[in-house]
N, CA, C and O atoms as a Tripos MOL2 file, in Angstrom:
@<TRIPOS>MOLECULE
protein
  296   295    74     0     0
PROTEIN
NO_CHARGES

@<TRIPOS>ATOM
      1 N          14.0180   -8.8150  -18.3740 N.3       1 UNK1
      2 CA         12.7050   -8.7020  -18.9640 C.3       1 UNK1
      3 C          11.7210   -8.2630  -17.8860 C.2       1 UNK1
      4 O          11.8710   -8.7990  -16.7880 O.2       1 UNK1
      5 N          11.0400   -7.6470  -17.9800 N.am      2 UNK2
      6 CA         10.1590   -6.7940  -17.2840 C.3       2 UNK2
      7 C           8.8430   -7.3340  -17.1380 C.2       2 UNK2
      8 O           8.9330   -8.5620  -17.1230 O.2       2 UNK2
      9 N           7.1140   -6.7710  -16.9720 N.am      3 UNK3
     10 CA          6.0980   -7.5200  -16.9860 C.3       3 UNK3
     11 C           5.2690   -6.2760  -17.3680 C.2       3 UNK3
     12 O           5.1950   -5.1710  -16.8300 O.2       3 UNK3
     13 N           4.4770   -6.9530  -18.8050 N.am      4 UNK4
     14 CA          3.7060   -6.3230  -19.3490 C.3       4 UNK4
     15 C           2.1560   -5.9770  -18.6870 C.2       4 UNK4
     16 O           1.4300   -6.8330  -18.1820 O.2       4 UNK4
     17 N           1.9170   -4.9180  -18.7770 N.am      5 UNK5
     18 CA          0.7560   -4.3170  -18.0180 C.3       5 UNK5
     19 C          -0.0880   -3.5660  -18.6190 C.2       5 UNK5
     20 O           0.4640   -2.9750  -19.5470 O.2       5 UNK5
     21 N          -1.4390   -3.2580  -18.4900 N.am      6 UNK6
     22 CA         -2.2220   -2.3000  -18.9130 C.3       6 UNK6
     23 C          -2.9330   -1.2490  -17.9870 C.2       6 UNK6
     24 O          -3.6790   -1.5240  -17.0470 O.2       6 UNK6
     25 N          -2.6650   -0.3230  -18.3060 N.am      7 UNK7
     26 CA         -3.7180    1.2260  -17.2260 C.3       7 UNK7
     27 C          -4.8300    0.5860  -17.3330 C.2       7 UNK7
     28 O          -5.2450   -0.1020  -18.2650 O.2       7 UNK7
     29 N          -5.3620    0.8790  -16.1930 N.am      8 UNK8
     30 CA         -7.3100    0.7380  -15.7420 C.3       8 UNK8
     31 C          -7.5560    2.1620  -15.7350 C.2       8 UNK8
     32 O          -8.6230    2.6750  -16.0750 O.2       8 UNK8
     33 N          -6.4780    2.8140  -15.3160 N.am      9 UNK9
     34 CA         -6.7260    4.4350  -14.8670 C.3       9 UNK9
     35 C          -5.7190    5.3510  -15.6130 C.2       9 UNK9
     36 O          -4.8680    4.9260  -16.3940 O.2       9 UNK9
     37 N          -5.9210    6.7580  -15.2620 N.am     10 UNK10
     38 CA         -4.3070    7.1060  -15.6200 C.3      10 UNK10
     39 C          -3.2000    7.2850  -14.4320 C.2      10 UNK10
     40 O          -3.3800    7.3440  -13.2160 O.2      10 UNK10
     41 N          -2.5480    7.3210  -14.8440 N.am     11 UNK11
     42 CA         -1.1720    7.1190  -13.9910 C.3      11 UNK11
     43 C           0.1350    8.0160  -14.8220 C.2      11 UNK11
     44 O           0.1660    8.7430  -15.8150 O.2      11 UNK11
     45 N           1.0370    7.5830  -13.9450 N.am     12 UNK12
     46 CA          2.5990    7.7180  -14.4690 C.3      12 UNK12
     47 C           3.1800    6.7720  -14.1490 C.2      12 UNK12
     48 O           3.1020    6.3750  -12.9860 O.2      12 UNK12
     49 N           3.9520    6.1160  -15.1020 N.am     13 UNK13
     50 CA          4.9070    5.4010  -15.3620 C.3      13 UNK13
     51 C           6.0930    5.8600  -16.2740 C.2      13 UNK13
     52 O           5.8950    5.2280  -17.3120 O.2      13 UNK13
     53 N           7.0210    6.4850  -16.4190 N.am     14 UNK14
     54 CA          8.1980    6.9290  -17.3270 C.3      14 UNK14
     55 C           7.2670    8.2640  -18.0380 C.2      14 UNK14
     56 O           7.5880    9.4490  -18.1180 O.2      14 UNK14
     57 N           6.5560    7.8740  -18.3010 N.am     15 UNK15
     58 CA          5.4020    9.3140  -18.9340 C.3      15 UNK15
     59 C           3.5950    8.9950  -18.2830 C.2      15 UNK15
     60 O           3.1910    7.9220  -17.8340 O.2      15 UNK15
     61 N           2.9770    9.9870  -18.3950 N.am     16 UNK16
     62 CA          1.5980    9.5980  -18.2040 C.3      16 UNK16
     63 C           0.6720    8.6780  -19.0240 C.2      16 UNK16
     64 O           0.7310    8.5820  -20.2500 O.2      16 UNK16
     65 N          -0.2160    7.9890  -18.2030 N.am     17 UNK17
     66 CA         -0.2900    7.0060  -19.1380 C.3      17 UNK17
     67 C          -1.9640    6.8540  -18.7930 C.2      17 UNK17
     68 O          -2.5370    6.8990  -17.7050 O.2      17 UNK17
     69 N          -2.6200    6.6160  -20.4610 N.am     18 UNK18
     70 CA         -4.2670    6.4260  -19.7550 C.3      18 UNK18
     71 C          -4.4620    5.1480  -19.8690 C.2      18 UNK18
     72 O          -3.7630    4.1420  -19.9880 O.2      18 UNK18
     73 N          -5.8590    5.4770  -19.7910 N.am     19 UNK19
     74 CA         -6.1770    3.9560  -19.3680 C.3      19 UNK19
     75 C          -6.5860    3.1120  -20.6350 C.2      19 UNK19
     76 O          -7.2620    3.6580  -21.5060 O.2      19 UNK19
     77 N          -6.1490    1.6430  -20.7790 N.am     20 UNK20
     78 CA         -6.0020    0.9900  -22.0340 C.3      20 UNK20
     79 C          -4.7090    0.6910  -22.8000 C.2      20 UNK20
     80 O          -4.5860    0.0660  -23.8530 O.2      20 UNK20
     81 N          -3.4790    1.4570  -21.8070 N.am     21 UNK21
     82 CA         -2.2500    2.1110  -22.4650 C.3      21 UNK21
     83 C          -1.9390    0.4520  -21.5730 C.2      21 UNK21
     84 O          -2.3030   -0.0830  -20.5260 O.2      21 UNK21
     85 N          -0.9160    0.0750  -22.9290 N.am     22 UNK22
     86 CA         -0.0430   -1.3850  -22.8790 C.3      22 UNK22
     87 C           1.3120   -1.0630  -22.5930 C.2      22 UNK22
     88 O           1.8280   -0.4870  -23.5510 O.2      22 UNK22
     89 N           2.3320   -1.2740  -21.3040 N.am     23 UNK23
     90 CA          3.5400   -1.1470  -21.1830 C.3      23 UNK23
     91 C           4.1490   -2.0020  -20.1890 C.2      23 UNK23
     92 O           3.5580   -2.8100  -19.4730 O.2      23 UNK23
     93 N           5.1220   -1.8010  -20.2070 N.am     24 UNK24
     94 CA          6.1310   -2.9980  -19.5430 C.3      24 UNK24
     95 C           7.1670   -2.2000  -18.5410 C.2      24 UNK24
     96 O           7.9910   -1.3250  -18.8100 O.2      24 UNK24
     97 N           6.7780   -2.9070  -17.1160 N.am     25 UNK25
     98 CA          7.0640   -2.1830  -15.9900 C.3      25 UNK25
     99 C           8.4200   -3.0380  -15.7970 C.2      25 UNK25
    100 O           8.5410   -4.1490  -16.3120 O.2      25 UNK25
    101 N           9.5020   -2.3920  -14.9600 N.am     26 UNK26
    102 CA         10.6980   -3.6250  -14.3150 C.3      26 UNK26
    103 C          10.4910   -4.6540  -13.7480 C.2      26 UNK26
    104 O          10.9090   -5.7750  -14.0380 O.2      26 UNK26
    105 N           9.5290   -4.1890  -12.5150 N.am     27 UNK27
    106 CA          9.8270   -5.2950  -11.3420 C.3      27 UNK27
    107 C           8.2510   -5.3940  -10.6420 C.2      27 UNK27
    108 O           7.4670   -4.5400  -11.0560 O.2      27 UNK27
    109 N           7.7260   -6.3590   -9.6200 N.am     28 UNK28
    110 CA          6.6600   -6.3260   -9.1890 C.3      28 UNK28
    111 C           7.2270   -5.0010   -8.3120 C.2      28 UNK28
    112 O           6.2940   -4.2420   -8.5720 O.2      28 UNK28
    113 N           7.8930   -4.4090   -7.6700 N.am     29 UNK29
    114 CA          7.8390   -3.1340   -7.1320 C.3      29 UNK29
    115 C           7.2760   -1.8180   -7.6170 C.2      29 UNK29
    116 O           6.8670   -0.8830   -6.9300 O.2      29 UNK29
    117 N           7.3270   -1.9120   -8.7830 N.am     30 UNK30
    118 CA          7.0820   -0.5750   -9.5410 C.3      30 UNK30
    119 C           5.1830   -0.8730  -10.0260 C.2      30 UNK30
    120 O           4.5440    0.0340  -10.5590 O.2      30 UNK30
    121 N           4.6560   -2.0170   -9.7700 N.am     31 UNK31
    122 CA          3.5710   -2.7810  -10.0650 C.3      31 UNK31
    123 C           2.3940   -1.8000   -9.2930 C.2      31 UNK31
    124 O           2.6410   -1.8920   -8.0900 O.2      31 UNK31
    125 N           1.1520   -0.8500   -9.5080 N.am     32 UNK32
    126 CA          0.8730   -0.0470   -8.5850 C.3      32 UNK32
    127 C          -0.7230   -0.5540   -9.1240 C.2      32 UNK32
    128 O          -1.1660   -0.3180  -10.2480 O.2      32 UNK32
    129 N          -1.6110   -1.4660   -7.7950 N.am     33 UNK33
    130 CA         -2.6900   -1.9930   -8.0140 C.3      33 UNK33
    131 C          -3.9060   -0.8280   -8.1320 C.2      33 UNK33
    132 O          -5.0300   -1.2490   -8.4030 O.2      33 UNK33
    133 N          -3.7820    0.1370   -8.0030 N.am     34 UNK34
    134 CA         -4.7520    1.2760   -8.1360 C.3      34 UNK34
    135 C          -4.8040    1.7670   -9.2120 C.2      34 UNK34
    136 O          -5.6460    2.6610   -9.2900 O.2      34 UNK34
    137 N          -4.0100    1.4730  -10.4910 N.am     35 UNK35
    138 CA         -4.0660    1.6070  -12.0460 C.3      35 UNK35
    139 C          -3.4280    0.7600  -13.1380 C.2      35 UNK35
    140 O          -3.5260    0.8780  -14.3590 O.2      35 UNK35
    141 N          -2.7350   -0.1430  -12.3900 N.am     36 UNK36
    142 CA         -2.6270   -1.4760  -13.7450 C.3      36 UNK36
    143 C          -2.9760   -2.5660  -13.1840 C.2      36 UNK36
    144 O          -3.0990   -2.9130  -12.0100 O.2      36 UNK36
    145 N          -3.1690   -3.2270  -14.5030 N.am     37 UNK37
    146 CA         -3.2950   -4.8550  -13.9480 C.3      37 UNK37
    147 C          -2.5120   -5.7780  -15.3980 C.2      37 UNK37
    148 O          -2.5730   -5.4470  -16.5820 O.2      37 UNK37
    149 N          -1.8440   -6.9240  -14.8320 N.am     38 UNK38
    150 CA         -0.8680   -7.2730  -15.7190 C.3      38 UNK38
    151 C          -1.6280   -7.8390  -17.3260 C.2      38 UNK38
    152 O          -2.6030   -8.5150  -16.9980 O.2      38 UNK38
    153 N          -1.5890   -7.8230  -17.8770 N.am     39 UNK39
    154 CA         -1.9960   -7.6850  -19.4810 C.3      39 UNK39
    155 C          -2.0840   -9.3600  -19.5720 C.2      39 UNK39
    156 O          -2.9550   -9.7750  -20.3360 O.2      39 UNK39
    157 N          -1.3590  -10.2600  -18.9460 N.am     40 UNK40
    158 CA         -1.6770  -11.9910  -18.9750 C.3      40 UNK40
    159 C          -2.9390  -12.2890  -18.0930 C.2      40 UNK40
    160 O          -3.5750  -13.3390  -18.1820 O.2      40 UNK40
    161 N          -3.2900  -11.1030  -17.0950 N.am     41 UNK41
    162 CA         -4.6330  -11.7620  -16.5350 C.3      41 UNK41
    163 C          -3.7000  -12.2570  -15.3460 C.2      41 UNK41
    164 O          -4.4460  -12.1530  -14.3720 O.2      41 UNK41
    165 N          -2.5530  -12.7080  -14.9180 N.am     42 UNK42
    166 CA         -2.0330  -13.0900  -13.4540 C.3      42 UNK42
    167 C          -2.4190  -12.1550  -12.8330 C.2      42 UNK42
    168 O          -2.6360  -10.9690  -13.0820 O.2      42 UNK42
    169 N          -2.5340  -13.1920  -11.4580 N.am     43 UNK43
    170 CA         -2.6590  -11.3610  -10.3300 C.3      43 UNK43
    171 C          -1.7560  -11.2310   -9.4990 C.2      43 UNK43
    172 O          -1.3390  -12.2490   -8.9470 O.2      43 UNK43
    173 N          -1.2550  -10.0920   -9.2060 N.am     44 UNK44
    174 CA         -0.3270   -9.7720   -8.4350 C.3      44 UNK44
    175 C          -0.4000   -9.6490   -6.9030 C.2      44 UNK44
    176 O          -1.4140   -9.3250   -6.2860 O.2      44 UNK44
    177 N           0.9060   -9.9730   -6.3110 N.am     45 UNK45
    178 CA          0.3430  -10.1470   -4.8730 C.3      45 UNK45
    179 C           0.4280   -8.1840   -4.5250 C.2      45 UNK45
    180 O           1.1870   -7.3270   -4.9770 O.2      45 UNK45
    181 N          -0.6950   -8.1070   -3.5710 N.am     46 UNK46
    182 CA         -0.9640   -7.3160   -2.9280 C.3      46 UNK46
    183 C           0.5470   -7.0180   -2.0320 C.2      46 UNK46
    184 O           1.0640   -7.9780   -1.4610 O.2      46 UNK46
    185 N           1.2640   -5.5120   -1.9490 N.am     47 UNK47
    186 CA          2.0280   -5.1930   -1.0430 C.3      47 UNK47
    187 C           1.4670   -5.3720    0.7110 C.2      47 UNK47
    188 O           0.4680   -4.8890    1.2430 O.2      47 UNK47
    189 N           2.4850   -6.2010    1.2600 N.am     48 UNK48
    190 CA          1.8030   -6.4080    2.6780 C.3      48 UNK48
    191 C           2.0180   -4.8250    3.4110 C.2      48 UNK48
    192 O           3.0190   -4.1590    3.1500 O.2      48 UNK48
    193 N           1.1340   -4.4200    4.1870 N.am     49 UNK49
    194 CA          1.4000   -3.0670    4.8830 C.3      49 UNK49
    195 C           0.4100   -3.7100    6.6150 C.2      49 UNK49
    196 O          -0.5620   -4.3370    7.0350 O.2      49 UNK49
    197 N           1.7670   -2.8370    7.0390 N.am     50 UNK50
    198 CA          1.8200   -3.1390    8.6040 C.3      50 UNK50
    199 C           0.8400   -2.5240    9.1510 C.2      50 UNK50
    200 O           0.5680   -1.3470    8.9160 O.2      50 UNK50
    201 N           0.0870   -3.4210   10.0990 N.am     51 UNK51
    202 CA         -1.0400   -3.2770   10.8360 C.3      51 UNK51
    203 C          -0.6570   -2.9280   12.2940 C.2      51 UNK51
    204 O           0.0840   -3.7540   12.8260 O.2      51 UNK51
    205 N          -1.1420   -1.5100   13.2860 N.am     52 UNK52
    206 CA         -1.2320   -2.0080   14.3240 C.3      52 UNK52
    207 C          -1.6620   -2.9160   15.4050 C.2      52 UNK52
    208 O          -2.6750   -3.6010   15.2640 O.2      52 UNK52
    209 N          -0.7560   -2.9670   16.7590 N.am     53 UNK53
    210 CA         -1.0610   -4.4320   16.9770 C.3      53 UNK53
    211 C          -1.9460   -3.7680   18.5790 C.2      53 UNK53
    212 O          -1.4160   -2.8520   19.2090 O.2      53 UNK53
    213 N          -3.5180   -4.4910   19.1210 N.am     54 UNK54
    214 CA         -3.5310   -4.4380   20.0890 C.3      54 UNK54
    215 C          -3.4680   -5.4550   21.1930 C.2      54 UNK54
    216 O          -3.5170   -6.6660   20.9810 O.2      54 UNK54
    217 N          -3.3630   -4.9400   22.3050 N.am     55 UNK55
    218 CA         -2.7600   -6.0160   22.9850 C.3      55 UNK55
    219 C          -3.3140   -5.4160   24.2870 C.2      55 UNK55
    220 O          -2.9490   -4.3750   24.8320 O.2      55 UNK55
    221 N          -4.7030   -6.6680   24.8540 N.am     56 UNK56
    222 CA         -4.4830   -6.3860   25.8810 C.3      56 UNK56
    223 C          -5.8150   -4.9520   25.9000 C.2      56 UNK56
    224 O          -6.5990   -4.8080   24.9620 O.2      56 UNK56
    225 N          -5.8120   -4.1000   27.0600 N.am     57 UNK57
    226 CA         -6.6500   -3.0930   27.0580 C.3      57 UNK57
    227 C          -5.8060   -1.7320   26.2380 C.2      57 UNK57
    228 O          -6.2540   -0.5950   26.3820 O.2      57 UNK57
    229 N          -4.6690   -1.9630   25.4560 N.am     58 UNK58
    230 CA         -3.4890   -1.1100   25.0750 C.3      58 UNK58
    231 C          -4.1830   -0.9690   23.4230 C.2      58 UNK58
    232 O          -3.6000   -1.5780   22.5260 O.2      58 UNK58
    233 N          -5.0150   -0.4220   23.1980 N.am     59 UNK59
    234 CA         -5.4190   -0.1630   21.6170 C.3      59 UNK59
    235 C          -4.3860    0.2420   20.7260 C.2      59 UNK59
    236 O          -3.8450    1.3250   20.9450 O.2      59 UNK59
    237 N          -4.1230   -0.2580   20.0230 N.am     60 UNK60
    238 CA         -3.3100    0.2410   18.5200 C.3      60 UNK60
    239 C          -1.7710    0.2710   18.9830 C.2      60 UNK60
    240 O          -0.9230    0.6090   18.1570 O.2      60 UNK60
    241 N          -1.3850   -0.0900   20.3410 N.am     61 UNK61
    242 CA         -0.2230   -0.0270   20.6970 C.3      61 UNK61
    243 C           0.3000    1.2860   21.8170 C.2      61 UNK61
    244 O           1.4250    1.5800   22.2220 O.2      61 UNK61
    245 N          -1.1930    1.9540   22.1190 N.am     62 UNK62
    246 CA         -1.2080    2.8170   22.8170 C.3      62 UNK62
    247 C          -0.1520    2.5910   24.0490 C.2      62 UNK62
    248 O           0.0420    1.4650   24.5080 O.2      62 UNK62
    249 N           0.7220    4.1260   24.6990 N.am     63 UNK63
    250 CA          1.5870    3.6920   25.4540 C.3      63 UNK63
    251 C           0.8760    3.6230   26.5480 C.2      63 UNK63
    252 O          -0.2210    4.1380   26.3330 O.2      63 UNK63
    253 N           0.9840    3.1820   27.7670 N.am     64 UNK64
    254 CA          0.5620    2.9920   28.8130 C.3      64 UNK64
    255 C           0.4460    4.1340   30.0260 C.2      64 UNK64
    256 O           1.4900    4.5850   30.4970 O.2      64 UNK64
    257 N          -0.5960    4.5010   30.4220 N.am     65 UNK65
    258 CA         -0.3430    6.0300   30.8910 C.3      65 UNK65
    259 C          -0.0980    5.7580   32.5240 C.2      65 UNK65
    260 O          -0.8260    5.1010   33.2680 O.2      65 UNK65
    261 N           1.3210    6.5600   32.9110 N.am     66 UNK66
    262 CA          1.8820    6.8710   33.7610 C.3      66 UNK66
    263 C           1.3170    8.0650   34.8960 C.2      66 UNK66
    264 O           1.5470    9.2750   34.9060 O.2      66 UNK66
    265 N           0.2570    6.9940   36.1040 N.am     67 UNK67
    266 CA         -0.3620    8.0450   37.1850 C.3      67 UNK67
    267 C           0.8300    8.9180   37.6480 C.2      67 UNK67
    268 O           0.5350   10.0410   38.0570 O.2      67 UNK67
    269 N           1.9780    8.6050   37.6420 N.am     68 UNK68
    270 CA          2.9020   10.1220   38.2260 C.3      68 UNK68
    271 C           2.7690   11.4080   37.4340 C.2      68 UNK68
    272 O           2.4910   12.5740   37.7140 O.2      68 UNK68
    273 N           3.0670   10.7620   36.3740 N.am     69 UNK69
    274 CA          2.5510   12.0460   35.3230 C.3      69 UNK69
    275 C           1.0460   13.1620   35.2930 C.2      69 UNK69
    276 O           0.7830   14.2430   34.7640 O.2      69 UNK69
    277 N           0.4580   12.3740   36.0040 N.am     70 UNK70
    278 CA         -1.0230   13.0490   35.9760 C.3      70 UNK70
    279 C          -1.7590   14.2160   36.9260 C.2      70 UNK70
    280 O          -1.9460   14.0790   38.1350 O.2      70 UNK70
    281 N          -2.0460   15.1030   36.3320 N.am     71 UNK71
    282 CA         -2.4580   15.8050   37.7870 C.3      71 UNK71
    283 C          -3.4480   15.5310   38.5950 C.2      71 UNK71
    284 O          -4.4340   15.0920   38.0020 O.2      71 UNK71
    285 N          -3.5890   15.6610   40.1260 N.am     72 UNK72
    286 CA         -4.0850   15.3550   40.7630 C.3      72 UNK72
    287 C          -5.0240   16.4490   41.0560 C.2      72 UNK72
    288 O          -4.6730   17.4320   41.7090 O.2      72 UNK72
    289 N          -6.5920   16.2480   40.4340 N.am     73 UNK73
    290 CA         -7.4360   16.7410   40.4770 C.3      73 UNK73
    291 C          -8.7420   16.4340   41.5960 C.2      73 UNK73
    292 O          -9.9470   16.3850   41.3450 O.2      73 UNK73
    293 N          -8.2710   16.3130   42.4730 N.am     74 UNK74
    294 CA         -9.1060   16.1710   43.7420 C.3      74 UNK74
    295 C          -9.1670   17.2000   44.7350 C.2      74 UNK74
    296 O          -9.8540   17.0440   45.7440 O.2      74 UNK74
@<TRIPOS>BOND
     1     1     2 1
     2     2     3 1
     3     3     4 2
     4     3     5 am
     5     5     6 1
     6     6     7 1
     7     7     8 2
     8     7     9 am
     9     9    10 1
    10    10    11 1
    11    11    12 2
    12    11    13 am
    13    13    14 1
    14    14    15 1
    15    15    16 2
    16    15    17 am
    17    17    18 1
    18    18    19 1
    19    19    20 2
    20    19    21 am
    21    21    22 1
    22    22    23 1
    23    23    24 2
    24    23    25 am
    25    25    26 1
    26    26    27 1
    27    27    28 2
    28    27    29 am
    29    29    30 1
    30    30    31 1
    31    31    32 2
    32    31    33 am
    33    33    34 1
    34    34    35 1
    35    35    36 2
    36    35    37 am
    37    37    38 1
    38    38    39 1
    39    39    40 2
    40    39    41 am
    41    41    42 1
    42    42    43 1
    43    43    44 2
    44    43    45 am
    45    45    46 1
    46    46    47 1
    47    47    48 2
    48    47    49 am
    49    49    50 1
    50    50    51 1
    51    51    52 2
    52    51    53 am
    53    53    54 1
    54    54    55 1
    55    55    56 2
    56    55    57 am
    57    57    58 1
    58    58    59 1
    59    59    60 2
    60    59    61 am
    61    61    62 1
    62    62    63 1
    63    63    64 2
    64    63    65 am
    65    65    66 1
    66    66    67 1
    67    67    68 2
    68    67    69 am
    69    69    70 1
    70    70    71 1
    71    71    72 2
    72    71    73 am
    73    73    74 1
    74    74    75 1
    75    75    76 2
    76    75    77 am
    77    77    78 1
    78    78    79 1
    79    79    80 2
    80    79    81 am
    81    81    82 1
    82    82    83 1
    83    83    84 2
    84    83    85 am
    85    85    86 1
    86    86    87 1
    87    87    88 2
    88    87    89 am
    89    89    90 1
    90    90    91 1
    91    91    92 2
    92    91    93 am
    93    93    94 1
    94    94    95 1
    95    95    96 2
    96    95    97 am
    97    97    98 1
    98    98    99 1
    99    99   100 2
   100    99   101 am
   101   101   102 1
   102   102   103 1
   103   103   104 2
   104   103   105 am
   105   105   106 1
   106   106   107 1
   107   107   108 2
   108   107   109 am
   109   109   110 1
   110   110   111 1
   111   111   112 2
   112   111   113 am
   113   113   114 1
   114   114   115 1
   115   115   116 2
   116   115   117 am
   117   117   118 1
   118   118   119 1
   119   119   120 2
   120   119   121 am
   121   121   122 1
   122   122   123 1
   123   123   124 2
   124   123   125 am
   125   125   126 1
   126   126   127 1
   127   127   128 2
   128   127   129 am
   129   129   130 1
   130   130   131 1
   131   131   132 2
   132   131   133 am
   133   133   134 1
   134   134   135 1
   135   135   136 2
   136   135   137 am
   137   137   138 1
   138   138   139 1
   139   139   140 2
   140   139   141 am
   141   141   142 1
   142   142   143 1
   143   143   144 2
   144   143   145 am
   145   145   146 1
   146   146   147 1
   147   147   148 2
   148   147   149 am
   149   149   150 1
   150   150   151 1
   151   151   152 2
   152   151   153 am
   153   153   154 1
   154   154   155 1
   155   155   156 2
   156   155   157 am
   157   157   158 1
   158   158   159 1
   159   159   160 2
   160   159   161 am
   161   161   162 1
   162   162   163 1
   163   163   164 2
   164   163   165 am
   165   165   166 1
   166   166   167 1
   167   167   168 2
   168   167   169 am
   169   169   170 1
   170   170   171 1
   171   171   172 2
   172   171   173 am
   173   173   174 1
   174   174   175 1
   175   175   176 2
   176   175   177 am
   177   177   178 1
   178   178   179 1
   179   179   180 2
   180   179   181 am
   181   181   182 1
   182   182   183 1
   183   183   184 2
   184   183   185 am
   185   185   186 1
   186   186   187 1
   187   187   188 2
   188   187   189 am
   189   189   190 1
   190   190   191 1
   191   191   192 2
   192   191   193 am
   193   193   194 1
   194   194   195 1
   195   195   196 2
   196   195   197 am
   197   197   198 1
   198   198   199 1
   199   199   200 2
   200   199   201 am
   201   201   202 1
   202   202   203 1
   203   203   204 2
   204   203   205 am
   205   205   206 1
   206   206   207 1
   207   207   208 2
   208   207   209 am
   209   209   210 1
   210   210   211 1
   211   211   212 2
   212   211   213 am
   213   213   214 1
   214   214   215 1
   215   215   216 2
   216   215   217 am
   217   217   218 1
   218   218   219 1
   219   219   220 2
   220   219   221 am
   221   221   222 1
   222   222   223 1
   223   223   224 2
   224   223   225 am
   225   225   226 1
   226   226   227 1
   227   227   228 2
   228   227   229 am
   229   229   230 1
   230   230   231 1
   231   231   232 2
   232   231   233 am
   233   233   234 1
   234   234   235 1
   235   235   236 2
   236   235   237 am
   237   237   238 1
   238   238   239 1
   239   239   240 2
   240   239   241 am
   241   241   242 1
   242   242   243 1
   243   243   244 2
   244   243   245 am
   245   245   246 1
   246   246   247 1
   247   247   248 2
   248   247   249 am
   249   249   250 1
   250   250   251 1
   251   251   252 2
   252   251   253 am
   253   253   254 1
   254   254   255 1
   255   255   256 2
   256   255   257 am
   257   257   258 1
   258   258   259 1
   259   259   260 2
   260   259   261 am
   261   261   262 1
   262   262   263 1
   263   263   264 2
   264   263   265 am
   265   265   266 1
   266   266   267 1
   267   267   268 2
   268   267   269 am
   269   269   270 1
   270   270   271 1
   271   271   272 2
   272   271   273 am
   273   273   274 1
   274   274   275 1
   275   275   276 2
   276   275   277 am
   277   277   278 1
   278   278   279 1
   279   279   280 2
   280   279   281 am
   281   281   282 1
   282   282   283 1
   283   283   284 2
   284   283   285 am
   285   285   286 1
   286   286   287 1
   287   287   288 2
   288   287   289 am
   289   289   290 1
   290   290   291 1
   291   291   292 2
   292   291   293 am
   293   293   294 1
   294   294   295 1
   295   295   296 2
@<TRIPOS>SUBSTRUCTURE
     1 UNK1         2 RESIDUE 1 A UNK
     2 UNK2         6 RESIDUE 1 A UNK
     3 UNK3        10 RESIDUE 1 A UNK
     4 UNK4        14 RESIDUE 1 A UNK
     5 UNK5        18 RESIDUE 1 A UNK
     6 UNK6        22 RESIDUE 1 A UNK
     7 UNK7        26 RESIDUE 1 A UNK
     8 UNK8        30 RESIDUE 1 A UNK
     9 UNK9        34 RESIDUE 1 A UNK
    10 UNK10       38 RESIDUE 1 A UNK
    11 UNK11       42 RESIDUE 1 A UNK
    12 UNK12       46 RESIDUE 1 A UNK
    13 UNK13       50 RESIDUE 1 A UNK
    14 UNK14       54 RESIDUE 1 A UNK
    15 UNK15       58 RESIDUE 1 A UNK
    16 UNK16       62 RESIDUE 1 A UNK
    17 UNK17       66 RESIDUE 1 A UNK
    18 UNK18       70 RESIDUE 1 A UNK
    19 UNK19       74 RESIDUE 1 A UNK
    20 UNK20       78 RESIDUE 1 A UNK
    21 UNK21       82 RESIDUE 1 A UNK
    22 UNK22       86 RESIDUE 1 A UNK
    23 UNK23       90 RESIDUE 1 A UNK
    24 UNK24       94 RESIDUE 1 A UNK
    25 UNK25       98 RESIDUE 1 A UNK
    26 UNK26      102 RESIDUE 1 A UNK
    27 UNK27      106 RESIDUE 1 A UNK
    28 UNK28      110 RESIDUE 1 A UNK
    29 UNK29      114 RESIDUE 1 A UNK
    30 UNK30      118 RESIDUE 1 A UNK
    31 UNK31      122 RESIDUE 1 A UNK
    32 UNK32      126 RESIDUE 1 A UNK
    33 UNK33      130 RESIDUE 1 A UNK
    34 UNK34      134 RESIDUE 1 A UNK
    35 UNK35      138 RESIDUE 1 A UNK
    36 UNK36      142 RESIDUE 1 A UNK
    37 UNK37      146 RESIDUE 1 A UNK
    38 UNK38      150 RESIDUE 1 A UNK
    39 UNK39      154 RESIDUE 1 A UNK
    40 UNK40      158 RESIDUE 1 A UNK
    41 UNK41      162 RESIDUE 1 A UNK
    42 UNK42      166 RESIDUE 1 A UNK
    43 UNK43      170 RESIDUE 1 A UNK
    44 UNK44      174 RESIDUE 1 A UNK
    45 UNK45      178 RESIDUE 1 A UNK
    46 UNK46      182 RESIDUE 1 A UNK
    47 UNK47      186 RESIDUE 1 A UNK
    48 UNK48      190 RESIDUE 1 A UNK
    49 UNK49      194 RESIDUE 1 A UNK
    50 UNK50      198 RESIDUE 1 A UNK
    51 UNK51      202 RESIDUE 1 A UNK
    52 UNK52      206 RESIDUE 1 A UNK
    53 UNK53      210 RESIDUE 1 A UNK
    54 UNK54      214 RESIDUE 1 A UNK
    55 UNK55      218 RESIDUE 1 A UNK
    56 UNK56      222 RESIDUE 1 A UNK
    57 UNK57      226 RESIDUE 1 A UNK
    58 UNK58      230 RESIDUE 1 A UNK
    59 UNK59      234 RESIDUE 1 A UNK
    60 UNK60      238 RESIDUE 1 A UNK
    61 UNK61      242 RESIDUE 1 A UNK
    62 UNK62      246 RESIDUE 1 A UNK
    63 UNK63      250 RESIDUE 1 A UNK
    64 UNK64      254 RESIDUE 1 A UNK
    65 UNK65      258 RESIDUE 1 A UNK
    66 UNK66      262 RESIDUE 1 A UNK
    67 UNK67      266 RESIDUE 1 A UNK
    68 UNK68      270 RESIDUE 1 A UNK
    69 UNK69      274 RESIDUE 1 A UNK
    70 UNK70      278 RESIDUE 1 A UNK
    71 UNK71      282 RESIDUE 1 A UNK
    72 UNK72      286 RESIDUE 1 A UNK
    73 UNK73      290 RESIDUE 1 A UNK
    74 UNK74      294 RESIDUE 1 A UNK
């Protein structure tokens, strides 16, 4: 059994679908928060998406720059 949903927007799901349109998705995977929301009013958890990490004076994971590599402009 699957989980019933309604378009906010249009989308595709198996066909295009507008908004107001009542259907029943498989899985919370296929669940896409930018045009449905589940038709019981539950809310769905948000997909986690990976953040870079900084660390240190190293922004966003920046690699660490190597003075051999550099030209010597003096």
């Amino acid at each position: 059994m699957g989980i019933k949903v309604i378009a906010t927007a249009p989308g595709y799901y198996g066909h295009y679908r507008e908004p107001g349109d009542e259907f029943e998705i498989a899985d919370d995977e296929a669940f896409h928060h930018s045009w449905m929301e589940r038709s019981d009013g539950k809310p769905m958890k948000k997909p986690k998406v990976a953040q870079p990490q900084a660390t240190g004076n190293n922004p966003a994971g920046a690699l660490p720059r190597n003075p051999a590599l550099e030209a010597d402009l003096s």
